[in-house]
C-alpha positions in Angstrom: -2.6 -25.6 16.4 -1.1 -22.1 15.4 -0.5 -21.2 12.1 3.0 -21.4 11.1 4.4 -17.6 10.0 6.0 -17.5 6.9 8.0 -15.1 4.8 9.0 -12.7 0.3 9.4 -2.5 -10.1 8.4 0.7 -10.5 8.2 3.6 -8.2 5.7 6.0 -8.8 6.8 9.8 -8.3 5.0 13.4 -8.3 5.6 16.9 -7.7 4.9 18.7 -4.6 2.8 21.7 -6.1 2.7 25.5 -3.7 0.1 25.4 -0.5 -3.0 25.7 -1.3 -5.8 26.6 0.3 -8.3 23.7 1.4 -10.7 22.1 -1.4 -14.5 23.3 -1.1 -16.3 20.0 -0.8 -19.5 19.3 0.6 -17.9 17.1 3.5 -16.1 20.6 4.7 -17.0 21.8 8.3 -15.3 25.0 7.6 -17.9 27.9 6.1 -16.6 29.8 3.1 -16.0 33.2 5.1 -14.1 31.2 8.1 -12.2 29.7 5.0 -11.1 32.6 3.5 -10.2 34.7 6.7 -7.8 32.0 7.6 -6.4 31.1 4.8 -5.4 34.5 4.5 -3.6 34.5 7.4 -1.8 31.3 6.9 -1.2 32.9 3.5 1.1 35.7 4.6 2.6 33.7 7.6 4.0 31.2 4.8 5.2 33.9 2.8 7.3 34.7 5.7 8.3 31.5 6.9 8.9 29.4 3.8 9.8 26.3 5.6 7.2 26.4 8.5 3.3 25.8 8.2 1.3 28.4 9.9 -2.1 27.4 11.0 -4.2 30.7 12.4 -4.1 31.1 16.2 -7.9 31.4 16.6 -8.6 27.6 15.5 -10.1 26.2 18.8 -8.4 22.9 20.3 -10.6 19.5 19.4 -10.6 16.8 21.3 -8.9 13.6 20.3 -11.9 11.8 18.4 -11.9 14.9 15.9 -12.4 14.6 12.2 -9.5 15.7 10.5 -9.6 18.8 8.1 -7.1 21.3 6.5 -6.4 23.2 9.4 -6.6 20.5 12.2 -3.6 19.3 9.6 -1.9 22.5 9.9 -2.1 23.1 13.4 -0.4 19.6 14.1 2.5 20.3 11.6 2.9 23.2 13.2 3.4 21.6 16.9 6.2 20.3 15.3 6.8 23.3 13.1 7.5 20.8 10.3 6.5 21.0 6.6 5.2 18.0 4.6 8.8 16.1 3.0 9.0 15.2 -0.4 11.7 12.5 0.0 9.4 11.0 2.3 6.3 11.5 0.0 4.2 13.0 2.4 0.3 14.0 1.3 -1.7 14.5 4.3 -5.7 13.8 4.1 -8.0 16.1 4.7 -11.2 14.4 4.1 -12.5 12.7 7.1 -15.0 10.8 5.1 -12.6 9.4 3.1 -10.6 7.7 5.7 -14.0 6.3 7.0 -14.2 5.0 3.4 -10.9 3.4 3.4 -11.8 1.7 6.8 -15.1 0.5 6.0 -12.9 -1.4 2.5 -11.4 -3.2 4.7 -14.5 -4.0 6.8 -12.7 -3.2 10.3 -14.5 -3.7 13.4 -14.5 -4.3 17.0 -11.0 -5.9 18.3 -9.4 -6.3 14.6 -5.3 -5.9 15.0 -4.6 -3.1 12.0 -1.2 -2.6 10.8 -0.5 0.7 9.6 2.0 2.5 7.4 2.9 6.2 7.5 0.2 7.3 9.8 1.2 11.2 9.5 -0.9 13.1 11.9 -3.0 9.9 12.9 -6.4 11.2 11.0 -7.2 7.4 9.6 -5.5 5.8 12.9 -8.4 7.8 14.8 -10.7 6.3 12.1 -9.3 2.6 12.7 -9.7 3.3 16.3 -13.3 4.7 16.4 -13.8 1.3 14.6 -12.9 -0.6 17.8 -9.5 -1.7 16.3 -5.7 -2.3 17.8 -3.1 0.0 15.5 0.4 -0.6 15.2 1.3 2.4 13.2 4.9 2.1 11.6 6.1 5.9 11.0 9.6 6.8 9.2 9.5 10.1 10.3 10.2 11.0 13.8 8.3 14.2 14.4 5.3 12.2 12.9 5.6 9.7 14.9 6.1 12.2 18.2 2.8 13.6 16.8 0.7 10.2 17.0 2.0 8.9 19.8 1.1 12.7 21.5 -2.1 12.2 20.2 -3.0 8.7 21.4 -1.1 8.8 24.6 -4.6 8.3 26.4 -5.1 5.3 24.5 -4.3 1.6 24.8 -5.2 0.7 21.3 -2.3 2.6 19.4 1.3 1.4 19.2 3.7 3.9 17.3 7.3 2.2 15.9 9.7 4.6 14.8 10.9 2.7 11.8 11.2 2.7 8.0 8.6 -0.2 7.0 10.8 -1.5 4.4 13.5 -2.5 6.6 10.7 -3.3 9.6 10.5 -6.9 10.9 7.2 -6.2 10.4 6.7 -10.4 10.9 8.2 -10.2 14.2 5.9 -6.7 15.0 2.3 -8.7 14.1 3.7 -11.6 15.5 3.9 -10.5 19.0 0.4 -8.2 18.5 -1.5 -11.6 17.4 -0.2 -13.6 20.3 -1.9 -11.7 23.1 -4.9 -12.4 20.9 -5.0 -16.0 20.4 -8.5 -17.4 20.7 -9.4 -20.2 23.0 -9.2 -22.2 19.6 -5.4 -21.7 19.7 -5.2 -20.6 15.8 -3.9 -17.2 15.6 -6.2 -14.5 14.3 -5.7 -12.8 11.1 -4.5 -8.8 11.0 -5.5 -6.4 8.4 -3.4 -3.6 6.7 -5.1 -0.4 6.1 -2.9 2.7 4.9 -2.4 6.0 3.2 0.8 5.1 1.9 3.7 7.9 0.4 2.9 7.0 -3.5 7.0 6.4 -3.9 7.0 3.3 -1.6 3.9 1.2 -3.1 5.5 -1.2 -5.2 7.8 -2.0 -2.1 5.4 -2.2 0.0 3.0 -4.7 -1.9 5.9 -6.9 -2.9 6.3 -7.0 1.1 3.2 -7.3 2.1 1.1 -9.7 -0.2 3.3 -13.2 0.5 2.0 -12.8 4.3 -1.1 -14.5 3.6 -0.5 -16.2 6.9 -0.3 -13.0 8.7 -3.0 -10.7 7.1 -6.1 -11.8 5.7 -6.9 -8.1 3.8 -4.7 -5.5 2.5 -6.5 -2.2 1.9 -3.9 0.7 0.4 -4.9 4.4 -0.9 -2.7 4.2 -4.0 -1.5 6.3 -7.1 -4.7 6.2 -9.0 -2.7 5.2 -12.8 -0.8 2.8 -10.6 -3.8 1.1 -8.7 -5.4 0.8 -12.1 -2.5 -0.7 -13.8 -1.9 -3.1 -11.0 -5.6 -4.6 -10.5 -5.9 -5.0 -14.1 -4.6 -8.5 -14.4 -5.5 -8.8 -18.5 -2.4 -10.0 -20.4 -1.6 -8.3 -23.8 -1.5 -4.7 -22.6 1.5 -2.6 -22.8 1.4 -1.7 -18.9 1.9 -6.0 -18.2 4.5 -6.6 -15.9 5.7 -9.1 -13.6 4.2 -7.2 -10.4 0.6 -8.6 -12.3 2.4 -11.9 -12.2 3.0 -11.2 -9.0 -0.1 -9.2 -7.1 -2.2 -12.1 -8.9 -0.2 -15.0 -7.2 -0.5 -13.7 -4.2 -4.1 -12.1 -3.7 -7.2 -11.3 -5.6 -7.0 -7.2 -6.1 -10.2 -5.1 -6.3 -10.3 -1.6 -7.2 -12.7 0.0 -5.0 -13.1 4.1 -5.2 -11.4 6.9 -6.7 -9.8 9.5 -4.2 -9.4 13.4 -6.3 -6.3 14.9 -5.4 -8.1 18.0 -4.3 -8.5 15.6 -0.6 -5.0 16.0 -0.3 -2.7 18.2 1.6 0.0 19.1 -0.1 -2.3 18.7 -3.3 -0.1 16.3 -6.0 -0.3 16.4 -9.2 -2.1 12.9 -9.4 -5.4 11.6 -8.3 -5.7 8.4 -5.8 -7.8 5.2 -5.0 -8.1 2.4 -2.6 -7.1 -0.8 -4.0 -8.0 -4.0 -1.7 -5.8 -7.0 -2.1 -7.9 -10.3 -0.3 -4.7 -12.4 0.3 -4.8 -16.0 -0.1 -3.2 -18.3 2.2 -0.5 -20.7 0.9 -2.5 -23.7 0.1 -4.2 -21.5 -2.3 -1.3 -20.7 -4.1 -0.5 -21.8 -7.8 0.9 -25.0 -7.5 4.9 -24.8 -8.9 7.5 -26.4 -7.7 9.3 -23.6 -6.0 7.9 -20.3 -5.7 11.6 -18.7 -6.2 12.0 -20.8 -9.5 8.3 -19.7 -10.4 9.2 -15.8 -10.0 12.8 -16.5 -11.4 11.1 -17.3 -14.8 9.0 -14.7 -14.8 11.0 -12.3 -14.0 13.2 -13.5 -16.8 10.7 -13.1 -19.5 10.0 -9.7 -18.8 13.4 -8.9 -19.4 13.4 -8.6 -23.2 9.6 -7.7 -22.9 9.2 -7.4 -26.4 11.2 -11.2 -27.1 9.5 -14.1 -27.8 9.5 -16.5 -24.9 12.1 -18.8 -26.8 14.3 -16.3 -26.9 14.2 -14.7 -23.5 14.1 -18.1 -21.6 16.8 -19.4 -23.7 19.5 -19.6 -20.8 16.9 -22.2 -18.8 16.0 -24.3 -21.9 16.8 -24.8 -25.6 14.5 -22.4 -28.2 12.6 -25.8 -28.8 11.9 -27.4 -25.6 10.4 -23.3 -24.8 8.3 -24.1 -28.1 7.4 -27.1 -27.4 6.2 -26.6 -23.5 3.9 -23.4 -25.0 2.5 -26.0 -27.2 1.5 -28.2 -24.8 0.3 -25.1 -22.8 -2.1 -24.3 -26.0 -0.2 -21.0 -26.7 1.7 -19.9 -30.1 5.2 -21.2 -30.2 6.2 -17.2 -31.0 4.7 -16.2 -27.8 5.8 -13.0 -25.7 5.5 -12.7 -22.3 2.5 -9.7 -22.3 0.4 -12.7 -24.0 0.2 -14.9 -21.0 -1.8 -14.7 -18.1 -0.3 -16.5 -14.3 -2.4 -19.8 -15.2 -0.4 -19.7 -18.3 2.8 -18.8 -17.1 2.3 -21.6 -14.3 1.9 -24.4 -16.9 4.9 -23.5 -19.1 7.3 -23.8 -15.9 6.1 -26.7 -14.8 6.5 -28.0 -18.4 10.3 -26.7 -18.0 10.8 -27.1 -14.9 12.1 -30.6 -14.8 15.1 -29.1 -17.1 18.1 -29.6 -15.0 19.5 -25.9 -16.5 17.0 -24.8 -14.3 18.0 -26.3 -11.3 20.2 -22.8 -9.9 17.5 -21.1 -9.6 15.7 -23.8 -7.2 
């Protein structure tokens, strides 16, 4: 029988520093003379043309399974004569070995069904496909997405949406995709997410993504390096503790994998990166609360006076002492704050208060 589909605060920001010229690493195709000649040229094109990127005319034309560098980046920018947007938080990557990386994370293979957010010029959708999967690649920008879809046209295994993920139906999108690939056993098949994502939209898009346990099974991202690390740490009594732990942990089981330098990045930001994968667990694996709203209602609630004890903060669900006396029975302090309690605690004390009728509005 088919699975039944089911769905559920920080941004992180950065500076867009001045074009650079690519990063010498050993994974670079591009010999140091070849480097410098063109750079030069794109150099004093960009000089001219503030607003364009100018890759240099004598790059030859690859073919469509191409590993992605700095100037195969360049020259597709430039089809569109468009220059990375910072209110879109566009990084571009130039490392081809890192996208392999990120697609090997996730452990994608032949006839997977990979979701995809921000695909820019398609480098790690050409990854995803070399690895035999199905992309639906959800792009905000339209000359991005004019880029992927030019780039894939030959190809059946890459579907390009037009659309700001956040306000996607992106249940209805993998819905439809997993249907044409139900298994004789009738139980839909499980999709992956693997992405690049803009830094600003991670927290969104994890808070979107990790209740669709039903949907996806795995949830690689390329992440805000300080932010992956604060959001796979799951220790309580740290000053960087915050509901999204609460959260992530609910939902999935998080494991940092790699770090990513910035210098892979086109433009370079200001920050390094890393691939976080979140293993998502399917509902009957949950916590066991009553309501999952009511769960996240408390918590949220703690957190709001961060620095309160939990009788204090949670003093509009329950009276100071029943708070006390439900962390007693949970074998924490009476005085307890919220950084000091991990989601097996904070799971116990609301369903020790959750039979208090005050807390009934937020069922």
């Amino acid at each position: 029988m088919p699975r039944l589909l089911h769905s559920i605060p920080t941004t992180f920001s950065f500076s867009y520093p001045e074009i650079s010229p690519p990063p010498h690493t050993p994974n670079s195709r591009i010999t140091a003379a070849a480097t410098t000649a063109t750079t030069t040229t794109i150099s004093s094109k960009i000089s001219k043309a503030p607003r364009h990127i100018l890759a240099s005319t004598t790059l030859n034309t690859k073919s469509k399974s191409r590993e992605d560098d700095y100037y195969s980046t360049l020259e597709a920018l430039n089809s569109k004569g468009r220059f990375p947007r910072k209110s879109l938080g566009q990084h571009y990557m130039l490392n081809a070995s890192i996208n392999e990386e990120l697609v090997m994370a996730a452990n994608v293979k032949e006839g997977d069904v990979v979701l995809e957010i921000g695909p820019g010029t398609g480098s790690l959708t050409n990854v995803l496909v070399d690895a035999g999967a199905t992309v639906l690649a959800i792009e905000k920008d339209p000359y991005m997405a004019a880029i992927v879809r030019e780039r894939f046209a030959g190809s059946n295994r890459v579907e390009v949406l037009e659309e700001d993920f956040i306000r996607s139906h992106i249940r209805s999108h993998m819905s439809s995709m997993l249907a044409s690939k139900i298994p004789p056993d009738g139980n839909l098949p499980y999709a992956k997410v693997v992405s690049n994502l803009p830094f600003n939209i991670s927290t969104d898009v994890i808070k979107l993504l990790l209740p669709m346990g039903d949907i996806f099974s795995e949830v690689v991202l390329l992440l805000q390096d300080e932010a992956a690390l604060r959001l796979v740490d799951s220790s309580s009594k740290s000053s960087e503790y915050r509901p999204i732990n609460v959260f992530i942990n609910f939902y999935a089981d998080p494991e940092y994998k790699f770090k990513v330098p910035r210098t892979n990045f086109f433009p370079q930001p200001k920050v390094d990166a890393a691939v976080v994968a979140f293993r998502l667990k399917q509902i009957t694996d949950y916590p066991q609360v009553s309501t999952i709203k009511s769960f996240f209602s408390m918590v949220n609630s703690a957190f709001n006076g961060k620095r309160k004890m939990l009788r204090k903060s949670l003093q509009h669900i329950c009276s100071s002492s029943e708070i006390e006396a439900a962390l007693c029975s949970g074998g924490l302090p009476p005085t307890a704050r919220p950084e000091e309690l991990t989601l097996e605690d904070f799971v116990k004390l609301h369903n020790l208060i959750v039979k208090t009728p005050i807390l009934n509005h937020l069922e």
